[in-house]
N, C-alpha and C positions, 0 to 999 in steps of 0.2 A: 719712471721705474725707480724704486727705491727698497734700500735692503740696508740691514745692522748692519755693522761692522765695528767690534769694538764698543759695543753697548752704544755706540753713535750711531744716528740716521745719516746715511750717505743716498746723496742724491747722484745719480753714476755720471760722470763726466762727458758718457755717449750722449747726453740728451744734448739737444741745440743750445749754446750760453744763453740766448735771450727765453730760451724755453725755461731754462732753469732760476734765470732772473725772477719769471713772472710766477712760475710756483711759490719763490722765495716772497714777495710781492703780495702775491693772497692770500701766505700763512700772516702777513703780518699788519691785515687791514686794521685789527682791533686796537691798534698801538697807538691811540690818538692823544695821550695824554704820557706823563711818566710812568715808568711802572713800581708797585710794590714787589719785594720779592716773595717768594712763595720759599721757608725753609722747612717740608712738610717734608722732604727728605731727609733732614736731619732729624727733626724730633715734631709734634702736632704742635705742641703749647710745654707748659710748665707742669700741666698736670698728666702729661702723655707717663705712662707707667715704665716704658723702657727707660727714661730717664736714672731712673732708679736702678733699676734691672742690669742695667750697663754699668754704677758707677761701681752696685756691689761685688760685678763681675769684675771687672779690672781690680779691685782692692784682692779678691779670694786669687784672681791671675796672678795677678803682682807679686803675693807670700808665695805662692806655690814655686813662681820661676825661682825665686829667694831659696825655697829649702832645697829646689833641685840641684844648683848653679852654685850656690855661692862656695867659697873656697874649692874648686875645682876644675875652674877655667885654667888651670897649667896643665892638666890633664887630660882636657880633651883633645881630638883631632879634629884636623880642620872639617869635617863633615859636620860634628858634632857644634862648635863654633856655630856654623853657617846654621843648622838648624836652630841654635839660641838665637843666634840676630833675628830669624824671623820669626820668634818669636815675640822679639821687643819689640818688633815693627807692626806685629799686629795688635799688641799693648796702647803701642803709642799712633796707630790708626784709632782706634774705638775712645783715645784720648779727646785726640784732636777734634773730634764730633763733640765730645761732651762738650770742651771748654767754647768750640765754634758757635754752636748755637746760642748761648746766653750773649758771649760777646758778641753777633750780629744781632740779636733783639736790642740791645744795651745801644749800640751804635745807631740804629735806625730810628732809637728815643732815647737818649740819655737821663730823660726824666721817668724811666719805666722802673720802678723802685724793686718791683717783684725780679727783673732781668741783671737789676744789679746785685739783687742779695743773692741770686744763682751763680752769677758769675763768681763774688766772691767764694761760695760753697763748693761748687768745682773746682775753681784754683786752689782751694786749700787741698781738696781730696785726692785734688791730682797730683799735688805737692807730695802730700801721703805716697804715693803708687811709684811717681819719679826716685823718689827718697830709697824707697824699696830696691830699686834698678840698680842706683849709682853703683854698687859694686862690679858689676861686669865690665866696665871702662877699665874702673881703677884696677882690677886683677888683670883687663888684659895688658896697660901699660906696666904692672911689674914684672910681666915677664920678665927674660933674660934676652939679650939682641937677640940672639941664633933661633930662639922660640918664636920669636916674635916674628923674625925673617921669614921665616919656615909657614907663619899663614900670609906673610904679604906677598909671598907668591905662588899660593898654594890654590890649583884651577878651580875649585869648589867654590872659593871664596874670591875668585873675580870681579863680582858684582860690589865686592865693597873693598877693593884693591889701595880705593882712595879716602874710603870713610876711617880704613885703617893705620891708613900715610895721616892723616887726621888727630888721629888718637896719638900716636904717635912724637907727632908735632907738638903738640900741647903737651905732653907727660911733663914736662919740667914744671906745669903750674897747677898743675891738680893736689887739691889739699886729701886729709885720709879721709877716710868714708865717715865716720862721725862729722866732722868737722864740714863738709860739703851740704850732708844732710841739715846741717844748721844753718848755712849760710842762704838754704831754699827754704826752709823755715821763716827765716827773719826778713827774707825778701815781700814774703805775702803781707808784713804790717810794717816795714821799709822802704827799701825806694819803690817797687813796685805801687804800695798804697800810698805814696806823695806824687806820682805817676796817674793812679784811675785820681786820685781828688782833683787833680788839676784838671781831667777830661768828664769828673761830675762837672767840676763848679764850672767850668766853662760853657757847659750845655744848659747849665740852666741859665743863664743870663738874657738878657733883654734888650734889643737894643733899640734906640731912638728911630723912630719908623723915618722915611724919606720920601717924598712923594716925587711921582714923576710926571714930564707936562699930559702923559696921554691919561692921567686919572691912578695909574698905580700905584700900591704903599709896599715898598719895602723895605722889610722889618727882619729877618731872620739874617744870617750873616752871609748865606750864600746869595740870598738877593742882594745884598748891601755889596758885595764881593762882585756879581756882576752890573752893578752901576757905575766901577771903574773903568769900564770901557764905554760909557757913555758919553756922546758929544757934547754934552754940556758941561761947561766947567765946575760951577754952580754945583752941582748934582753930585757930580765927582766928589767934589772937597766933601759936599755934606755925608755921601756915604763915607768917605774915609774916616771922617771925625767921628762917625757914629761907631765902629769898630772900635777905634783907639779910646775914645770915651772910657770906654767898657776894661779897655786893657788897661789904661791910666791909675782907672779906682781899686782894680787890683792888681797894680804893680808888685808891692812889698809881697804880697802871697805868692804871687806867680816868683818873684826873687827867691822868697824861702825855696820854695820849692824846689827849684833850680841846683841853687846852691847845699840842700839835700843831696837831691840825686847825685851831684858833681863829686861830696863828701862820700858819701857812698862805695862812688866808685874808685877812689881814693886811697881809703880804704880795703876795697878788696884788692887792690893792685900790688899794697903794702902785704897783704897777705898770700898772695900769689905771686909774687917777685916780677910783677911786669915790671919795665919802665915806667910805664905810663897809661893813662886809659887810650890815647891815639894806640899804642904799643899793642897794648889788647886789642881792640876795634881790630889794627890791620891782621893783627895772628886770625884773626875769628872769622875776617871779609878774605883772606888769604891774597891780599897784598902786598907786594913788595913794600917797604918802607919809602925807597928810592921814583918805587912808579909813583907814591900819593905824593911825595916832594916834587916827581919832575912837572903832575897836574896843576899843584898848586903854583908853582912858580911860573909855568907856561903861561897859565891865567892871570897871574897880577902883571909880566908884563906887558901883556895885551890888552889892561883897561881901556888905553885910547880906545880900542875898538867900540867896546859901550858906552865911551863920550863923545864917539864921534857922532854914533846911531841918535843920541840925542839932542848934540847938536844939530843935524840936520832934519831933525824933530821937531826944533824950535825953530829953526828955519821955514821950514816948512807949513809950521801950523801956525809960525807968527805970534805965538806967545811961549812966556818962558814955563821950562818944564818944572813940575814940582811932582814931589812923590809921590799924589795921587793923581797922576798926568801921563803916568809910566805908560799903560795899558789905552789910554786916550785915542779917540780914532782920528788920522791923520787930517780928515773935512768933516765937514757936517754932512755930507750924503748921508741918508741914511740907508742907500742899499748898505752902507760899513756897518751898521748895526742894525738893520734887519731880523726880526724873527727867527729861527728856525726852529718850529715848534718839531717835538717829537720824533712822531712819526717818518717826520723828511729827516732828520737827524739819522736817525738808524736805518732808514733807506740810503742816504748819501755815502754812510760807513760799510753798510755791506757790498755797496756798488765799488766802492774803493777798492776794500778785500777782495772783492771779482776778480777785479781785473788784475792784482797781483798773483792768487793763485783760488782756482775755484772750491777744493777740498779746505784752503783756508776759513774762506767765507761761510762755508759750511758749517766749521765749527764755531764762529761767531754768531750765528743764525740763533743754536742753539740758547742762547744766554736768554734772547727775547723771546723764544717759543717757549720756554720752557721757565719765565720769571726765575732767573737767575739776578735780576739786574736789580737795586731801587736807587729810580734817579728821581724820586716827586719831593720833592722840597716841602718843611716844613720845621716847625718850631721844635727843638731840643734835639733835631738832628745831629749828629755830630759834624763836624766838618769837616771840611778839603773831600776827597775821595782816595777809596784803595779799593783792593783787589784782595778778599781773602781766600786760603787755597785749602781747602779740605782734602787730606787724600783720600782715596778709596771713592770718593762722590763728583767735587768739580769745583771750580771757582765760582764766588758770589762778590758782585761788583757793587758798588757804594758810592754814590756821587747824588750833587742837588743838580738837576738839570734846569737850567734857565733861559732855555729856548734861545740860545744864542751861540755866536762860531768858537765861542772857551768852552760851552758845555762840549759840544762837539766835538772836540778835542783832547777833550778831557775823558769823555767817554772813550774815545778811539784809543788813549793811552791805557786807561785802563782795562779797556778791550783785548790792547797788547799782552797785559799782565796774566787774564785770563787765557790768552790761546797758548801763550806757555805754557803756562802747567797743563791745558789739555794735552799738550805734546809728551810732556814730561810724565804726565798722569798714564799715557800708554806704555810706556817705555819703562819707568825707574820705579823702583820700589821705594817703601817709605823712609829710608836714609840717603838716598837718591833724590829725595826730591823737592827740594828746597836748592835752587843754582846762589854763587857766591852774588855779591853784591850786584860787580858789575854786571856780570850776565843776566841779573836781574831786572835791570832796566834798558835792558839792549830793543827787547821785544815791542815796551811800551813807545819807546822813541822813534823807533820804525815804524810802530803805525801811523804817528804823526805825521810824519814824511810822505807815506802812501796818498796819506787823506789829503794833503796838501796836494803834492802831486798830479792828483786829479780833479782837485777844485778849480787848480791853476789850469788844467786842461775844458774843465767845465767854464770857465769866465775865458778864454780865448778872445781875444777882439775888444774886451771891454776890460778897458787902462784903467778903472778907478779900481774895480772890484781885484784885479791882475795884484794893481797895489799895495791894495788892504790888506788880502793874503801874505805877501812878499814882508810888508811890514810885522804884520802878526808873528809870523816864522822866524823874522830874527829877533823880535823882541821877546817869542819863546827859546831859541837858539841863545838868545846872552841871558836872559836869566836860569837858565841850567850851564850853562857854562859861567857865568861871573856870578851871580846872585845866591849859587847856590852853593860854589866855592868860598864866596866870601861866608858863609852860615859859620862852614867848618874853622872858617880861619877865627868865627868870634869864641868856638870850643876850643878851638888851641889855646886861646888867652885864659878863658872861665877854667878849663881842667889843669892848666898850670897855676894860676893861682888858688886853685884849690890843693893847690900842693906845700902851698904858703900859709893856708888858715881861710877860714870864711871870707866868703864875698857877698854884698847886700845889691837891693834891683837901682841903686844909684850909680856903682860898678858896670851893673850888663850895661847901661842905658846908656853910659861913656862911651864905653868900648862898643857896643854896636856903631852908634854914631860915627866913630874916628874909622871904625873900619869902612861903615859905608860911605862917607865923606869922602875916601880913598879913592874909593870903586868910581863915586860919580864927579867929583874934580868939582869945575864948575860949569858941568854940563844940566845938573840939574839940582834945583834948590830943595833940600831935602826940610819938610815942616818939622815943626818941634816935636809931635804927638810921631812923628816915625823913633823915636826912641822906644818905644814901648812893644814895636813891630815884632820884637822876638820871642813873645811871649805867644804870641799864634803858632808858631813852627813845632809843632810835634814831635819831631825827629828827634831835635835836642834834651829833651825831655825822655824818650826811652829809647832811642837809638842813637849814641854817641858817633858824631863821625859816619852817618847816612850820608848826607847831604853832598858831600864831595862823591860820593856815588854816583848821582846823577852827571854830576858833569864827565868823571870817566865814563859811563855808558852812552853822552851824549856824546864822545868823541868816539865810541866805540861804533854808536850806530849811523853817526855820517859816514864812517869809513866804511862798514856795511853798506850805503846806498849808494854810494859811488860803484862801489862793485856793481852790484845790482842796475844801476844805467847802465856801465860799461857792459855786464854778461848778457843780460836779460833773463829769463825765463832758467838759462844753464847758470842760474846761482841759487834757486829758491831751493833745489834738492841739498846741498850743503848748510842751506840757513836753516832752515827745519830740523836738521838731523843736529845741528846748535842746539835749537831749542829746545830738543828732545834729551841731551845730555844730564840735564840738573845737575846734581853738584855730583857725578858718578867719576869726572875728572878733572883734571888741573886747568879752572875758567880759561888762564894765558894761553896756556898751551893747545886747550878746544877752540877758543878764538883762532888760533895760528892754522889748527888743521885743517877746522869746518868750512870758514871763511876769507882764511889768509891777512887777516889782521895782527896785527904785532903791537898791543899797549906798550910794549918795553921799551919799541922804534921810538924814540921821541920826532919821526919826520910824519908819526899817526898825529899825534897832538899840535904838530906846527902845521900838518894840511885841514885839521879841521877850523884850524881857527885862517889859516888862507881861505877857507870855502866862506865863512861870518866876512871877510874882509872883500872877496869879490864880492859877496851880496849886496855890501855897503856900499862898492865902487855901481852897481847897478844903479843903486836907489839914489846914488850924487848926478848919476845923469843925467835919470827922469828928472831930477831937480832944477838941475842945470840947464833944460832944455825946456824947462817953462818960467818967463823971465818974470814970473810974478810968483815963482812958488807953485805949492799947489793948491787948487781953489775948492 
């Protein structure tokens, strides 16, 4: 039995769980390979006619709300308000479609030249239509307090109580409406365009192919990327070198580049009175200053923890660890790096989401029935994976799958990304639905736990595979917690010295080094070609101060699964209605209600890294109770 609800296919929870398994099951026999995705919801092609149709309609919308609105927002009533907002939000709906579409073609080929002269064409047009808007912000911050009070609690305007606590917050650093307008201007041949260059030129590049003993070549970066967890050491090193290679030869460019954006933003801080670009980051991810100090200092004094994990890494595997050793499987079993093509992939993840909650699964279902997903690996792909979220339509998910337990996970994470905004996508409208940072990676980290979870329930009885997992988990567990704290701590140094004058890529390549040196003691021998390591990390490049993101939502979302053993089944109703939040209220204070999590507690951040240290005390026993190691 099956019926809508919510423009989703609900499969009704009356039917038997294994009955609904196996429906699940035969919608998804044809999955034997990766999938392309299908964005024939957003637009057909380049020459599909709405394209046009849409951009002219937003430009003629855009003037119109301008001559209705502008200088008048002190005079309307909050009905009148409420009716403007939505209609910026169905502005900036029919946006998001425009600019989504070129940038998922662009990302799925970086070398698609037609995808990228769109995407610049939209971004400029939409820059146009945004430019048009800016006045409704800036009128509504010059209110006077008592006017302004008078909509932040006026019933009508409910729904955006907090987008207008927002506006609010920020008034001290809003420039005037000319002035803003330029600033989105200059961005499009700016840091934004030193920003797509660096994600051209890095998609076209080439790297040294690597053969593997079963006859395999791989050559593109996500193949190169998962030969790091391959048992051969050999293998390993040659794929790392072939990345680094690549980043070596363009160090200086990827440095300009850097040190661009870094000036940039520098720049606009001087003309917006931040402190600092951290200063900005936290006003804008709506972090305390105090909670990103308490994360970051939690973490550096807890490195032992990730020297210890590799100590008994090198104990264990009898050779010493170097930085293309990191991800290394503990033996040569090769159940530890086994296949898992496709198909069983996305069978194993929706079996997981089962059995956490069944309308979950449901909506994960949907990605693969309906090619929301492209996981097929190929040349000028972009790299890593994300989750992009279109409102009004659904998320499109973007990773290289490589038939192994990181795609797997990687999917499952970004699986995470996308059942958010399904939640959020029923629930919030379009300034509603984008959630703060950290709630932003609560979702994805939690799937990871699930999928563990049940793996480790699926390997029962058998200690190698028990291990494997156990291992993989904290070695994903410390590099979201240390590896991706340390990123932010190499932006602390680059955006204050950019506060000094230019920095060149001989700078980053110091400073990366002494930080990671830090991190790994002499637990692990970091190669010379890991200086160049930071020129992969995206983040730094157009999201200043991400990266310590993950580590607060990876402390967010242990403290959620603790719950979740402790409740069972009587927690998934509050973690849902989380996820369904988006940004409509204050992250801390939605963590505190929905969940009973407290970021502030600093005893959240000393029990997740107690949970990282029982693990380790786990993994010294098994050690210890095999007098040769493990074989």
């Amino acid at each position: 039995m099956e019926r809508e609800k919510n423009g989703h296919t609900d499969i009704s929870p009356l039917l038997p769980p294994q009955r609904i398994f196996t429906i699940i099951m035969n919608r998804l026999n044809t999955l034997n390979a990766p999938q392309k995705w299908n964005l024939s919801d957003l637009y057909e092609d380049f020459d599909d006619p709405r394209l046009a149709q849409d951009l002219e309609y937003l430009r003629v919308t855009a003037d119109q709300f301008r001559d209705q609105y502008r200088g008048t927002i002190a005079s309307l009533s909050p009905e009148a308000i409420a009716d403007a907002l939505q209609e910026i939000e169905a502005i900036a709906t029919k946006s998001g479609c425009l600019c989504d579409f070129p940038f998922l073609v662009f990302s799925a080929d970086t070398r698609n030249a037609e995808a990228r002269q769109f995407l610049d064409k939209a971004k400029t047009a939409l820059t146009e239509v945004s430019n048009q808007l800016l006045f409704f912000d800036l009128e509504l911050q010059a209110l006077d307090e008592d006017a302004f009070a008078d909509l932040q609690t006026a019933t009508v305007l409910e729904p955006y109580w907090h987008y207008l606590d927002r506006i609010a917050t920020m008034r001290p650093y809003k420039l005037p409406e000319a002035v803003e307008q330029t600033r989105n201007q200059d961005s499009l041949t700016g840091r934004q365009a030193f920003i797509q260059l660096r994600a051209v030129h890095l998609g076209e590049q080439d790297y040294a192919p690597v053969a593997t003993p079963d006859g395999r070549m791989a050559e593109t970066e996500a193949e190169l990327g998962a030969l790091l967890h391959h048992p051969s050491a050999d293998i390993r090193h040659a794929a790392y070198s072939s990345v680094r290679e690549v980043l070596q030869q363009h160090n200086s460019l990827y440095g300009y580049i850097l040190n661009s954006v870094c000036q940039d933003h520098r720049l606009e801080n001087q003309m917006r009175s931040y402190d600092s670009t951290l200063h900005k980051q936290l006003m804008a991810d709506e972090v305390a200053e105090p909670v990103f100090r308490a994360i970051m200092d939690g973490t550096r004094d807890r490195y032992d923890l990730f020297q210890r994990y590799y100590r008994l890494k090198a104990l264990g595997t009898k050779q010493t660890i170097r930085s293309c050793d990191l991800y290394a499987p503990w033996t040569s079993n090769t159940r530890e790096v086994q296949s898992v093509p496709y198909k069983v992939g996305v069978e194993t993840l929706l079996t997981a989401l089962e059995e956490f909650d069944v309308n979950y699964a449901r909506r994960a279902e949907e990605f693969f029935l309906l090619n929301w997903v492209d996981a097929k690996v190929r040349p000028g792909k972009r790299g890593g994976a994300f989750c992009c979220y279109t409102h009004s339509k659904h998320s499109y998910l973007l990773m290289s799958y490589t038939e192994d337990y990181n795609s797997l996970f990687t999917l499952a994470h970004e699986m995470g990304h996308g059942l958010h905004y399904a939640w959020i996508g029923d629930r919030q409208s379009y300034l509603n639905c984008q959630p703060p940072l950290v709630l932003a990676e609560v979702a994805s980290t939690f799937n990871e736990l699930l999928l563990l979870d049940y793996l480790l329930k699926q390997a029962e009885g058998d200690a190698d595979m028990r291990r494997s997992l156990l291992t993989r988990q904290l070695e994903d567990q410390l590099n979201l917690l240390f590896r991706q704290s340390t990123i932010s701590r190499l932006e602390m140094v680059l955006h204050e010295k950019a506060t000094e004058g230019s920095f060149d890529h001989p700078f980053i390549n110091a400073q990366w080094m002494n930080l990671y040196g830090e991190l790994c003691g002499d637990a692990v021998e970091l190669l010379s070609s890991h200086q160049y390591d930071w020129a992969k990390i995206g983040h730094i490049f157009f999201k200043p101060f991400y990266c310590y993101q993950y580590t607060a939502s990876t402390i967010v979302s242990l403290a959620c699964y603790q719950q979740y053993l402790e409740q069972g089944k009587d927690f998934i109703p509050g973690y849902l209605e989380l996820l369904g939040v988006g940004s409509r209220y204050d992250q801390i204070e939605a963590l505190r209600h929905y969940v009973g999590v407290d970021l502030e507690n600093p005893s959240t951040i000393n029990n997740a890294l107690s949970y990282i240290e029982s693990l380790l005390d786990q993994l010294q026993a098994t050690l210890d109770a095999s007098s040769n190691g493990f074989k």
